[in-house]
RODO-55027 format. One record per atom (N, C-alpha, C): residue number from 1; residue in three letters; atom name; x, y, z. Coordinates in pm, whole numbers. Example, Ala and Ser with C-alpha at 12.3 -4.5 7.8 and 13.67 -1.06 7.14 Angstrom:
<pts>
<vogu 1&miti ALA&panu N&east 1319&north -569&up 780>
<vogu 1&miti ALA&panu CA&east 1230&north -450&up 780>
<vogu 1&miti ALA&panu C&east 1320&north -330&up 780>
<vogu 2&miti SER&panu N&east 1285&north -225&up 708>
<vogu 2&miti SER&panu CA&east 1367&north -106&up 714>
<vogu 2&miti SER&panu C&east 1290&north 3&up 787>
</pts>
This chain:
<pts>
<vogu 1&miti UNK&panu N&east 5936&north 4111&up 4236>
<vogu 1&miti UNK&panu CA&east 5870&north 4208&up 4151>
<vogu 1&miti UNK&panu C&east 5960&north 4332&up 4142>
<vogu 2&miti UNK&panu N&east 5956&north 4381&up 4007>
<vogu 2&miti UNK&panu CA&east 6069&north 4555&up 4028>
<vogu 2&miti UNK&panu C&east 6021&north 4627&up 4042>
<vogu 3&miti UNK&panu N&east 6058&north 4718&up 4070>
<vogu 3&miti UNK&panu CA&east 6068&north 4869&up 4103>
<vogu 3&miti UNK&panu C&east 5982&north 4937&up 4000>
<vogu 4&miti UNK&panu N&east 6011&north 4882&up 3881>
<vogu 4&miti UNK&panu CA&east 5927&north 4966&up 3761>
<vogu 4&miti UNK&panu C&east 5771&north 4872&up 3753>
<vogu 5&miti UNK&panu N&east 5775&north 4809&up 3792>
<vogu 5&miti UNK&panu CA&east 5649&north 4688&up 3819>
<vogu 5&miti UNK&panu C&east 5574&north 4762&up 3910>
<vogu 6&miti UNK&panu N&east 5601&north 4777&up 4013>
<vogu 6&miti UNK&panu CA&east 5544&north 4835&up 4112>
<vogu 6&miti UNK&panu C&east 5478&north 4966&up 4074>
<vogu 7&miti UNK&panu N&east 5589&north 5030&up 4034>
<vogu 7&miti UNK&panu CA&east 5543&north 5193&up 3990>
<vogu 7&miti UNK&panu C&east 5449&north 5225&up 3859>
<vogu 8&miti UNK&panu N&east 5417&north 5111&up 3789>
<vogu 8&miti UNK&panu CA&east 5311&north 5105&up 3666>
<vogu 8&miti UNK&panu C&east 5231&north 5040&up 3748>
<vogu 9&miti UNK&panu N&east 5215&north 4966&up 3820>
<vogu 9&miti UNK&panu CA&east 5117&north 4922&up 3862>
<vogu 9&miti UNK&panu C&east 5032&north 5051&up 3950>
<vogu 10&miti UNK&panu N&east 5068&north 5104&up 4033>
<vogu 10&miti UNK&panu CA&east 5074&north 5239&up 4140>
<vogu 10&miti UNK&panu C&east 5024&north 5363&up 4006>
<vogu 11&miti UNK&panu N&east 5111&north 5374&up 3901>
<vogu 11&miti UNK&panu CA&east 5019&north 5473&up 3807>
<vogu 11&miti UNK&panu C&east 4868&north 5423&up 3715>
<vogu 12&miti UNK&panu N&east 4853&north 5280&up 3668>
<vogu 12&miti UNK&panu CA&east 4768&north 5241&up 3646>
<vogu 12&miti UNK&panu C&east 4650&north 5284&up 3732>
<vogu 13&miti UNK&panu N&east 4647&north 5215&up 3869>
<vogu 13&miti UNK&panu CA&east 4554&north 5209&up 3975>
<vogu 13&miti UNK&panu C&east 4524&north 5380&up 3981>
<vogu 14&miti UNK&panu N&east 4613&north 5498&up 3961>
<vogu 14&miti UNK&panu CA&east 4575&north 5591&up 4012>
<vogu 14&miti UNK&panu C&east 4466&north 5653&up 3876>
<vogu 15&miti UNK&panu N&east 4542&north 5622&up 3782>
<vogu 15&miti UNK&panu CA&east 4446&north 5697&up 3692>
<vogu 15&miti UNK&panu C&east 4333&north 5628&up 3651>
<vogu 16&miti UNK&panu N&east 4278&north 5476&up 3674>
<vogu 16&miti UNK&panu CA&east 4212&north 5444&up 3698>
<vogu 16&miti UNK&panu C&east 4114&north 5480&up 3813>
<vogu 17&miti UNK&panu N&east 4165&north 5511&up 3945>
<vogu 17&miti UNK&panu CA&east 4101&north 5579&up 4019>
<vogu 17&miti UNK&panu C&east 4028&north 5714&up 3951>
<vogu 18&miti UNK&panu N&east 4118&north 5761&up 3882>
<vogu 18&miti UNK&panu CA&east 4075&north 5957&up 3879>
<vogu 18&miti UNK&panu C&east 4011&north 5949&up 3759>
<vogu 19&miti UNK&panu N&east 3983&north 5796&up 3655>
<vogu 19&miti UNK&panu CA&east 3905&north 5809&up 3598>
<vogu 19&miti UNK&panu C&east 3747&north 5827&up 3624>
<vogu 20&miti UNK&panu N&east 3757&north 5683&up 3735>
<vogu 20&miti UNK&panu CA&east 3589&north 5645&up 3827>
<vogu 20&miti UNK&panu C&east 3605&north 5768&up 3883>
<vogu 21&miti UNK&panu N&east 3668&north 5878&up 3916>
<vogu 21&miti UNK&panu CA&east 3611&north 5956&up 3998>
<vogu 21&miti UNK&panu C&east 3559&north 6100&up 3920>
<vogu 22&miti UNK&panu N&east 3602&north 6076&up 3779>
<vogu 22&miti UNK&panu CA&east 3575&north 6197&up 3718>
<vogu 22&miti UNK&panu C&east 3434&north 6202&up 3585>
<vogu 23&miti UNK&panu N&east 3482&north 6054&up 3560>
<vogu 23&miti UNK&panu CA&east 3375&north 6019&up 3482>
<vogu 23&miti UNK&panu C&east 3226&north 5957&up 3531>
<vogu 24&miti UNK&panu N&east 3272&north 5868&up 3597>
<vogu 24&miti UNK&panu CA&east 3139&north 5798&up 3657>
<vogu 24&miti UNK&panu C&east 3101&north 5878&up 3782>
<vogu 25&miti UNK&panu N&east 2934&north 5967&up 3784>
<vogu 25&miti UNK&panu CA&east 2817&north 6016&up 3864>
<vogu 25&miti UNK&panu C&east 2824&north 5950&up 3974>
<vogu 26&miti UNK&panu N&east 2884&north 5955&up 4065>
<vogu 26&miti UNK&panu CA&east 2817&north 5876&up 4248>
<vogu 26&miti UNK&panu C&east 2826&north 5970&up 4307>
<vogu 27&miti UNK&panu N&east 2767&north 5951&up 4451>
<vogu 27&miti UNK&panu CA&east 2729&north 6033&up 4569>
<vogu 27&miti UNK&panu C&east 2881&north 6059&up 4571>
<vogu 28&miti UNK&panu N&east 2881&north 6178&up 4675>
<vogu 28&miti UNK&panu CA&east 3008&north 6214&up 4699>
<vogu 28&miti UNK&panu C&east 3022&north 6100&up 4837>
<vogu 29&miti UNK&panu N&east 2947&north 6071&up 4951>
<vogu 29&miti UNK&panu CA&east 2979&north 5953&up 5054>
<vogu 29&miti UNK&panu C&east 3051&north 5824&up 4917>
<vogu 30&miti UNK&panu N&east 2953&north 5813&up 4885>
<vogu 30&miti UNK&panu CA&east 3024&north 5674&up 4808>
<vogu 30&miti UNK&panu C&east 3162&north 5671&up 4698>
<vogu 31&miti UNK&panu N&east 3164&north 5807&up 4656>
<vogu 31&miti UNK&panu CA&east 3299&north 5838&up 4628>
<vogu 31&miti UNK&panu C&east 3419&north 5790&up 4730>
<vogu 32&miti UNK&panu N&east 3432&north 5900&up 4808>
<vogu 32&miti UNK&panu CA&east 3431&north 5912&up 4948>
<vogu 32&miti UNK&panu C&east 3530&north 5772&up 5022>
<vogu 33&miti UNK&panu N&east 3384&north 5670&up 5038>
<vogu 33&miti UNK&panu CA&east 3440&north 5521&up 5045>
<vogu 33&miti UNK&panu C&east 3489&north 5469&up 4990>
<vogu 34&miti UNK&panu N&east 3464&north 5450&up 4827>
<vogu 34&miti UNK&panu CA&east 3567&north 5392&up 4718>
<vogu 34&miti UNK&panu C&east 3704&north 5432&up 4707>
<vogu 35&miti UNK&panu N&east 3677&north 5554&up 4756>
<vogu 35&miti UNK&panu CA&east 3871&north 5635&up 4718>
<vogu 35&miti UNK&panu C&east 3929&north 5511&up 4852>
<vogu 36&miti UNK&panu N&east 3852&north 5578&up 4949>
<vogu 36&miti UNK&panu CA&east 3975&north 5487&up 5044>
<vogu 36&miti UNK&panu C&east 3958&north 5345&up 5030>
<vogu 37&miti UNK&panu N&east 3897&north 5218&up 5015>
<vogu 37&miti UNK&panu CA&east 3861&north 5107&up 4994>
<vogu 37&miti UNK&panu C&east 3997&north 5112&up 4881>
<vogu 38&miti UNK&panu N&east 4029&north 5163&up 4783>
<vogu 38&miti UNK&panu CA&east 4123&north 5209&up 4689>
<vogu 38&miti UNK&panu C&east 4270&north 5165&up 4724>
<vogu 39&miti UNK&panu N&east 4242&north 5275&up 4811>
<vogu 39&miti UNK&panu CA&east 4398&north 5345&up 4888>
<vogu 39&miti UNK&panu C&east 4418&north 5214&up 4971>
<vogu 40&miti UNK&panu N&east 4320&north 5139&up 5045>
<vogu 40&miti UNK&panu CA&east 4374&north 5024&up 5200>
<vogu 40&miti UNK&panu C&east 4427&north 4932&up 5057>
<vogu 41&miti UNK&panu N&east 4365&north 4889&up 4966>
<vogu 41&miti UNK&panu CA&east 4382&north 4757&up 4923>
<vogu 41&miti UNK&panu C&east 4577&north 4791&up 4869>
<vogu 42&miti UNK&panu N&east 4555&north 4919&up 4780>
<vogu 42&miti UNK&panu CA&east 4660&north 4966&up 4716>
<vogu 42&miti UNK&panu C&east 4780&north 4920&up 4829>
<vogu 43&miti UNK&panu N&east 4777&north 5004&up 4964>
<vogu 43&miti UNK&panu CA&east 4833&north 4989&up 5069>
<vogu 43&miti UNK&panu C&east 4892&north 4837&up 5140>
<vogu 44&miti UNK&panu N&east 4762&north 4767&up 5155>
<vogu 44&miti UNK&panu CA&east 4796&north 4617&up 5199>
<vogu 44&miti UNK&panu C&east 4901&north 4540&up 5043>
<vogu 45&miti UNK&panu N&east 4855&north 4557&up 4939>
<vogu 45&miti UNK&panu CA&east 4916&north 4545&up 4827>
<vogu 45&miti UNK&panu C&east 5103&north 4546&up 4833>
<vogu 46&miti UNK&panu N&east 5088&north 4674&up 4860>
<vogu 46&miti UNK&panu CA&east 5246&north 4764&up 4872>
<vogu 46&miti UNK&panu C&east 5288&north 4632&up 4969>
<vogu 47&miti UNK&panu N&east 5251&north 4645&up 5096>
<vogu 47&miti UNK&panu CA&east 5304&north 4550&up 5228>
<vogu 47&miti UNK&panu C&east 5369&north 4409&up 5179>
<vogu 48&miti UNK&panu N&east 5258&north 4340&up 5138>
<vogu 48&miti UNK&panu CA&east 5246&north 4224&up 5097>
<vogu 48&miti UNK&panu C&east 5418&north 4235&up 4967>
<vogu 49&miti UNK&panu N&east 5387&north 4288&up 4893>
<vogu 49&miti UNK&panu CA&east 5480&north 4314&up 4813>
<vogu 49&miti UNK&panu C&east 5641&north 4332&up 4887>
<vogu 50&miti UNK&panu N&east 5667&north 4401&up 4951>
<vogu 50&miti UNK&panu CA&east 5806&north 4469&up 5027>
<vogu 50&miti UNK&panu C&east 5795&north 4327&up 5125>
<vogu 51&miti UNK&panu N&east 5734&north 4239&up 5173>
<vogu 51&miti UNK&panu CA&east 5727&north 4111&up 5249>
<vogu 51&miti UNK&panu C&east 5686&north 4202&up 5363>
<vogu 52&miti UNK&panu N&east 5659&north 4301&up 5367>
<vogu 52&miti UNK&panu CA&east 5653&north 4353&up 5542>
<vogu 52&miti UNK&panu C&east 5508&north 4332&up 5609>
<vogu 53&miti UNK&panu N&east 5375&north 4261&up 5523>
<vogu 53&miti UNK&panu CA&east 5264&north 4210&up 5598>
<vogu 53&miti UNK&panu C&east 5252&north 4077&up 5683>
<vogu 54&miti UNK&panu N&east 5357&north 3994&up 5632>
<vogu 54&miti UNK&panu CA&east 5353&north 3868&up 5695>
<vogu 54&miti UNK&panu C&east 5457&north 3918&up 5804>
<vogu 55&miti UNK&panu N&east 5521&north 3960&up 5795>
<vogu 55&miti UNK&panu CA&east 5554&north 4049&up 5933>
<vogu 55&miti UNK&panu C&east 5538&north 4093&up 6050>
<vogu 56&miti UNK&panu N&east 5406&north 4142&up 6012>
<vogu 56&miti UNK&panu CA&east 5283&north 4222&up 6077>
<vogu 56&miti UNK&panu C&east 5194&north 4107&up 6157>
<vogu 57&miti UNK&panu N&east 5165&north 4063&up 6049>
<vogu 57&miti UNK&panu CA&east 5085&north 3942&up 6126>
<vogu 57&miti UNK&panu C&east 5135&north 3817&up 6182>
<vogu 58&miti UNK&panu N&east 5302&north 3818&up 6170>
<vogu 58&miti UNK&panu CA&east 5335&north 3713&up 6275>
<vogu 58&miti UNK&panu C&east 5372&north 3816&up 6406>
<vogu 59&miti UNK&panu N&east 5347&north 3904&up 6422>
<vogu 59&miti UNK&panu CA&east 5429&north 3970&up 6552>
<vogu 59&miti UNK&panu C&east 5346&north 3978&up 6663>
<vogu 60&miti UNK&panu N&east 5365&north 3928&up 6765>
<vogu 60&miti UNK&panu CA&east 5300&north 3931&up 6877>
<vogu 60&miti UNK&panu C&east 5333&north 3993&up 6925>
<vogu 61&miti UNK&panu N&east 5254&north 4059&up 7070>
<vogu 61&miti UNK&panu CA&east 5188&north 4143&up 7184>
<vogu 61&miti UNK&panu C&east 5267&north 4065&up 7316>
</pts>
């Protein structure tokens, strides 16, 4: 995947975010949760992407 793939994908998701958060009425808790629920998936996303989650989860203790 490129670099510019990544980074439209990363601006999509955000202004999509700051849309649900500006337009659509929720509690501020449930805001709150959605932002980050957001941010982990965005995050595990990134990982998975750079190969560095299968990484993660082969490394033992």
């Amino acid at each position: 995947m490129s670099l510019i793939t990544i980074l439209l994908v990363l601006i999509v998701v955000g202004v999509l975010l700051w849309l649900v958060n500006t337009y659509i009425p929720m509690d501020g808790t449930i805001k709150k949760i959605f932002n980050i629920v957001v941010v982990i998936v965005v995050i595990i996303w990134l990982l998975k992407v750079f190969g560095l989650f299968d990484n993660l989860m082969n490394m033992h203790v």
